[in-house]
N, C-alpha and C positions, 0 to 999 in steps of 0.2 A: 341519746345519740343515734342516731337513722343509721342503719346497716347498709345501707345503697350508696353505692359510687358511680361516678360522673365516669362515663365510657369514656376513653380517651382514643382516638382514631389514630392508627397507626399509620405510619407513610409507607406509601410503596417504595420498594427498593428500584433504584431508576437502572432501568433497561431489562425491567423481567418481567414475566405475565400470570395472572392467578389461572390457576387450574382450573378446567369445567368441575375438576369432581374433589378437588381437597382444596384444604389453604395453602398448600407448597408453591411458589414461586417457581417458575419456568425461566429459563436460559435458551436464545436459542441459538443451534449450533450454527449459524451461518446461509444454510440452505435451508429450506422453505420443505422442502423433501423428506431431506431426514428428522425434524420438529415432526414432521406428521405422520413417520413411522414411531418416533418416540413417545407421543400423543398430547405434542404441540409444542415439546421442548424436553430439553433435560434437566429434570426438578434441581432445584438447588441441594445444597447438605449432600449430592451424589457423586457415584464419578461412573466413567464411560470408557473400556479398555477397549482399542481397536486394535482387532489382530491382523494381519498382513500375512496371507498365505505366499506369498513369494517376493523376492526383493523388485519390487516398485515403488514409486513414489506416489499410489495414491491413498496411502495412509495422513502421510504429511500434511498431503494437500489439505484434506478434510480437517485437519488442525493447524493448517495457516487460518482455515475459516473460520473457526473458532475462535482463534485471537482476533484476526481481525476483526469480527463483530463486535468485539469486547471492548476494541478500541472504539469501533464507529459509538457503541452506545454509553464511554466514558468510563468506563471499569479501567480498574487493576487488574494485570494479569501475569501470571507469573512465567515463565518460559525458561524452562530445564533441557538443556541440551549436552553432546559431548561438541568436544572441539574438532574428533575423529569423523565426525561427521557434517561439519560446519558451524558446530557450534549455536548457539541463542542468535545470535548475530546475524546469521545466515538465515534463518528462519525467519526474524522480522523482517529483514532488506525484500523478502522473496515476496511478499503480502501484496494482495491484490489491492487496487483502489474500486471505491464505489463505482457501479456505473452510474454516467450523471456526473459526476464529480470531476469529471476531467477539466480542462481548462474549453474557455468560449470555444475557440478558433478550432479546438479537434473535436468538441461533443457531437458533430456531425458522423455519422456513417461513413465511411468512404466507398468506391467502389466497388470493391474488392470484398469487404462486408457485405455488402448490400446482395452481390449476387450469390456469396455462399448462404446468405440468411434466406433466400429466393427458393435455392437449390435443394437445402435441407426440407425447405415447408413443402417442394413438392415430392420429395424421397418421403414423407409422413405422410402426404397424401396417398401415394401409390400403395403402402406399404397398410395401411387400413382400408385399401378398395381389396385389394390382395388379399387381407382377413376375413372378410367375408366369406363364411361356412354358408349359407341358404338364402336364397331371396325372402325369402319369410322374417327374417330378423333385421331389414332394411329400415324400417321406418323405426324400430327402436333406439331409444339412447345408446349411443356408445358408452363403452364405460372410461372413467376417468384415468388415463395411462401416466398422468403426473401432476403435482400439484401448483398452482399459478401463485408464481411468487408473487407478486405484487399485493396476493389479499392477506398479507402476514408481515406487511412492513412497519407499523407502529403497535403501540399497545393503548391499553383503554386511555393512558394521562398525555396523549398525543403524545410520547416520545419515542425511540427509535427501538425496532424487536430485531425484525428480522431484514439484514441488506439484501441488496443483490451488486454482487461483485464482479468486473470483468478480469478475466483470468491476462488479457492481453495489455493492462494497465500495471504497473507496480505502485508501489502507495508510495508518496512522500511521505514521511513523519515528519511532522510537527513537533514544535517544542512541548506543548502540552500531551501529545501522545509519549514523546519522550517519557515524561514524567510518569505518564502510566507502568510503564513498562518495568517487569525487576527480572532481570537477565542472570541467570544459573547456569556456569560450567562447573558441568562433573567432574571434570579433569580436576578440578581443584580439590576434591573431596576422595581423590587416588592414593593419597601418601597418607590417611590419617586411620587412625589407630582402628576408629569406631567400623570402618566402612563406607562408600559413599551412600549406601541406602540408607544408612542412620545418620550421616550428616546429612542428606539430602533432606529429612523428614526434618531435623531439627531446625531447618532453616524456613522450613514451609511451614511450622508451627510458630517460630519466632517473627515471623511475619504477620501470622492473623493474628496474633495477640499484640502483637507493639500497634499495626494499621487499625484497630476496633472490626475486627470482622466478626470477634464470637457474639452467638446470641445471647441478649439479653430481655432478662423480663420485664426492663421498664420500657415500656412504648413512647418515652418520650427521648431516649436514647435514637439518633437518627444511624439509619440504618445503611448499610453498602455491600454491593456482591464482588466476591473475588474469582478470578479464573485462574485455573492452573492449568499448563500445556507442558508434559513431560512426553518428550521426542526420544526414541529409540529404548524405554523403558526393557533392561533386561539384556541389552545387543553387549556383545562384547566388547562393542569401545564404551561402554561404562567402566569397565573393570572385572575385576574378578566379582563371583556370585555364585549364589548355591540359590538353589530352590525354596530353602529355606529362607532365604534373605529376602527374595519377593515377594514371598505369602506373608512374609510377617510386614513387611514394607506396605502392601496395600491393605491388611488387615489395621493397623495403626493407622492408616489414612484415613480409613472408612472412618473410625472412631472421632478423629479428632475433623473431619468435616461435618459429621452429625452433630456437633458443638459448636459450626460456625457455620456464615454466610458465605459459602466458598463451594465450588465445584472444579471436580477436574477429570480433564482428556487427556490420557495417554496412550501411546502407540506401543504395541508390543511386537515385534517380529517370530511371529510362530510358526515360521517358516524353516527355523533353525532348532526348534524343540521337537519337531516331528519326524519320526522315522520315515512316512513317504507318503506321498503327495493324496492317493489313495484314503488313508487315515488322515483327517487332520487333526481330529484328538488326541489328547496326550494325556498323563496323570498329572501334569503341571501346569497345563491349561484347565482341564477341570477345577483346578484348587483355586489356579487363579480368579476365575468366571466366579466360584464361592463369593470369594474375597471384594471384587466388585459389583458395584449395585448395576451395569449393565455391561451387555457384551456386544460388538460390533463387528459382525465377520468380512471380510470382501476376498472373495474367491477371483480373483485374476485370471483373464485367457490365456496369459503367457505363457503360463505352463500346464496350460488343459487347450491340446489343438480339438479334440473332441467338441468343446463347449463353444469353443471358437469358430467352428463349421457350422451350427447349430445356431447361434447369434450371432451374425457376422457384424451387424450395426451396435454391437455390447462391448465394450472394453471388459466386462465379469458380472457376478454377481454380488450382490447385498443381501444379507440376514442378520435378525437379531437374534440369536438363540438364549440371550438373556434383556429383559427389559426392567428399566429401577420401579421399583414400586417405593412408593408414598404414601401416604406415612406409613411407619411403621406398623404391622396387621393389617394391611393393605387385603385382600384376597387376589384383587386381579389388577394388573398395571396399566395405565392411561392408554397406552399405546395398542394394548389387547381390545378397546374400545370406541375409540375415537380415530383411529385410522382411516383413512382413505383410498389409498395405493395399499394396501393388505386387501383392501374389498370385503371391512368389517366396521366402514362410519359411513355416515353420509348416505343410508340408503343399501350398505352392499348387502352382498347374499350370503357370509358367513364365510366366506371362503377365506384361505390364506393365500395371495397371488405369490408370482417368483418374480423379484424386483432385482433390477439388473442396475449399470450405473456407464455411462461414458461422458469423454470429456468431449466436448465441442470446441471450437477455438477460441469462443468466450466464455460458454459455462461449464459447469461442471451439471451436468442431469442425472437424476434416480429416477425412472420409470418403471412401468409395468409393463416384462417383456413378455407375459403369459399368465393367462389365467388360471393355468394347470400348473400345481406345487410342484409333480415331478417331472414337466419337462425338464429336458438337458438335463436328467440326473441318472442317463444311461435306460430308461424304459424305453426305448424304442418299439420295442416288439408292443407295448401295452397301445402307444399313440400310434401306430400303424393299425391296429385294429380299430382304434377308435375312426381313425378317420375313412376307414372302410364303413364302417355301421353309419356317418356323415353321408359319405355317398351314394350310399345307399338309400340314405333315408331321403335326400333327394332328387334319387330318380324317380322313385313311387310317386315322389309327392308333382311330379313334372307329369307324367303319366295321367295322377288323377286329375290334373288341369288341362287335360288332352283330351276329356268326356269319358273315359273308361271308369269304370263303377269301384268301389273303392274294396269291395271284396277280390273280387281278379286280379286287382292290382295288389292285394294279402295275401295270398294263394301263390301269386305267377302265376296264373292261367291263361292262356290264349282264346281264340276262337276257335269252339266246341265244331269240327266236320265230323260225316257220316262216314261210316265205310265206301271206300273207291272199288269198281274194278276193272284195270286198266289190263285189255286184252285179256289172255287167261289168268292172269294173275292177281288176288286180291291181295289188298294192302287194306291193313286193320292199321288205323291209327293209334295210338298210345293217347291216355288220358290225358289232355290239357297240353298238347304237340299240337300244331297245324301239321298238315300233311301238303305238300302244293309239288305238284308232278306235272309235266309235259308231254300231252296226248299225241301219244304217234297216230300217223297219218293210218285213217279206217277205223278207227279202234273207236269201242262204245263204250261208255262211261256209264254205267247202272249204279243201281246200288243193292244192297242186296235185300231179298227179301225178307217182312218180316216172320220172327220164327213164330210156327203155330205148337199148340198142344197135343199132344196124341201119347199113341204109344207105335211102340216097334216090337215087332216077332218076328223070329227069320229071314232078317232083311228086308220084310216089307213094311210099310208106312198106315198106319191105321189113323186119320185125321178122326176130330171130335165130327160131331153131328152138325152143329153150327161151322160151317166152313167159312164164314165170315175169318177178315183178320180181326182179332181183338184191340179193343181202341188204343191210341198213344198214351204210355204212360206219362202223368203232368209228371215235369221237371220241379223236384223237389231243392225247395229253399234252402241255402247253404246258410245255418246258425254261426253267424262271424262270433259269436261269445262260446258257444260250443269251440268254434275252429282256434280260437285262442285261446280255451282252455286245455285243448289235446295239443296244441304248437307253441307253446310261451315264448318260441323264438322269434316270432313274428312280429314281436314288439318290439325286438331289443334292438333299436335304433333310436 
């Protein structure tokens, strides 16, 4: 009997993407932006805690787009809400439609679009002629400040990855969307013995196992992804909660999505666990961050007018201080590699960028509002020097494009005069000073003579034998690597 077996090809799960660097399935969260800080999506078997430093709603937003994608690409998705806060209910009715997707008679523009989408292109324009640090760095590439949805909208089996959704459309459901959909009030899970975090968990288990979402190892078992969207995870219109109830709530989660085809986003408001605004860590945010495979921060202007004067065009910022690694013994996560808005894929230079986020009237944009990690994070004093050594460094370089020699222009030196002497009074110029004075009327401008060698006794003058003057001494060549190595300052621009 032959030891060899007939490979069997496994199906892809419809609406995911393989990984450039593992075999884990990719999810993507909706935006085209954050897939490319996560490092093309958020692997399945994971989940994604987004914390919300102050009460807004662009937590939510970010996990209506989540569902919604789930629906655009045919998934099941599960949607945990309280009633205190509008409930599942509220959240689906709130979902954007595709753009595109509208009916014949409005897919058109209208006017009113047309000239704010006019306005903006030329506020982008301005605002990168504006950027411009040195005419020397003109004819270089710009670098990439966001990522172009449209090159992330199917995957390799033509079906649907990543949308692009307008914020200014609400989605009809469909029956068949219906169907996707399994709507969770916590409210219901307030009067029972267990707690709502432990009913809540057993319902999201008795789900992947009745639907087939755990994996298995026959490949001819056809395969399907599940989304999970828990809204206001942790907020007190859940109910009563200890610290302990959440760390063990997404520690069990972790476990039993590492066992299925299922991913999930939750919002956490860590707005209400932190002592002041200053700190935003906590010991129960650290534990939580443990507990899931990534973390999602968005620092809001609202309540930082500092960062708000600083970026006026930013509604805040975005980081990920934790990213899911895949598979398991992973060393470094997809997103540490493959990024492009970090300015560590596609060419960048190693750097980590500071990635800001505002809403538009249609979209929801993540950009790259600086190339430098600590702008807006209170260095003022360090970016005021810098852009002093900047213009500096562009006056020289204006200067050596003006004929002047490029040592003068490393020195400061001016043009070398002689000694003046205007009427009785001589003026000795200072090293590397012009000296320029206004000859009064009669006066004779000499200079002085040069000194000879002798000696003196008693006041009188004893010249050498040769009464000649002695010749001019040659003007010795100034060593620019000598003068840079007694100045190292000279460089530092």
């Amino acid at each position: 009997m032959s030891s060899f077996r007939r490979r069997t090809a496994v199906q892809p799960i419809q609406g995911t993407r393989p990984s450039p660097y593992n075999a884990a399935p990719l999810l993507s969260t909706g935006l085209s932006s954050i897939d490319d800080l996560l490092g093309g999506g958020l692997p399945l078997s994971t989940s994604l805690l987004i914390e919300a430093d102050s009460p807004t709603s662009y937590a939510d937003l970010l996990l209506r787009y989540w569902i919604a994608q789930g629906l655009e690409c045919g998934q099941e998705v599960l949607v945990a809400a309280s009633g205190l806060d509008g409930g599942p209910e509220g959240i689906v009715d709130a979902l954007m439609e595709v753009d595109g997707g509208r009916p014949a008679e409005t897919c058109g523009l209208s006017k009113e679009d047309a000239a704010e989408d006019e306005e903006e292109r030329k506020q982008e324009e301005a605002l990168q002629e504006k950027m411009k640090i040195a005419f020397r760095y003109e004819g270089m590439r710009q670098h990439q400040t966001t990522v172009d949805p449209s090159r992330n909208t199917s995957t390799n089996d033509s079906g649907t990855y990543c949308s692009i959704f307008d914020l200014t459309m609400p989605r009809q459901l469909s029956a068949t969307h219906r169907q996707l959909l399994h709507l969770v009030d916590v409210d219901d899970f307030t009067g029972s013995s267990s707690g709502p975090y432990d009913s809540l968990y057993s319902r999201i288990e008795s789900l992947i196992r009745d639907r087939g979402f755990m994996q298995s190892s026959d490949p001819s078992v056809p395969r399907k992804a599940l989304r999970v969207a828990l809204s206001g995870f942790g907020s007190p219109s859940w109910g009563p909660n200890s610290p302990a109830a959440l760390f063990s709530f997404l520690h069990r989660l972790r476990h039993l999505l590492r066992q299925s085809h299922a991913s999930c986003v939750l919002t956490f408001p860590a707005h209400l666990y932190t002592s002041s605004p200053s700190s935003p860590s906590s010991p129960l945010l650290t534990r939580l961050s443990h507990a899931a495979d990534g973390v999602l921060r968005l620092t809001s202007f609202a309540s930082s007018p500092l960062h708000a004067s600083t970026f006026p065009r930013h509604a805040g910022l975005l980081s990920f201080p934790k990213l899911p690694l895949l598979p398991p013994g992973s060393l470094v996560p997809p997103g540490s590699k493959l990024s492009v808005l970090r300015g560590l894929g596609d060419g960048g230079e190693g750097r980590d960028n500071l990635v800001g986020f505002r809403v538009k009237r249609r979209r929801f944009v993540v950009e790259v509002v600086s190339d430098d990690p600590v702008a807006g994070t209170g260095e003022d004093e360090e970016r005021e020097k810098r852009r002093k050594r900047v213009e500096e460094a562009n006056r020289k370089e204006r200067e050596m494009a003006q004929g002047r020699s490029g040592t003068e222009v490393l020195l400061g030196l001016g043009d070398r005069v002689a000694q003046v002497r205007i009427g009785d009074e001589v003026e000795a110029p200072r090293r590397g000073v012009q000296v320029v004075a206004a000859e009064p009327a009669g006066a004779t401008v000499t200079a002085d003579p040069p000194k000879r060698k002798g000696m003196r006794m008693g006041g009188v003058q004893f010249a050498q034998e040769d009464d000649a003057a002695p010749p001019p001494r040659e003007r010795k060549k100034v060593s620019v690597a000598r003068m840079v190595h007694e100045q190292p300052d000279l460089l530092d621009f």
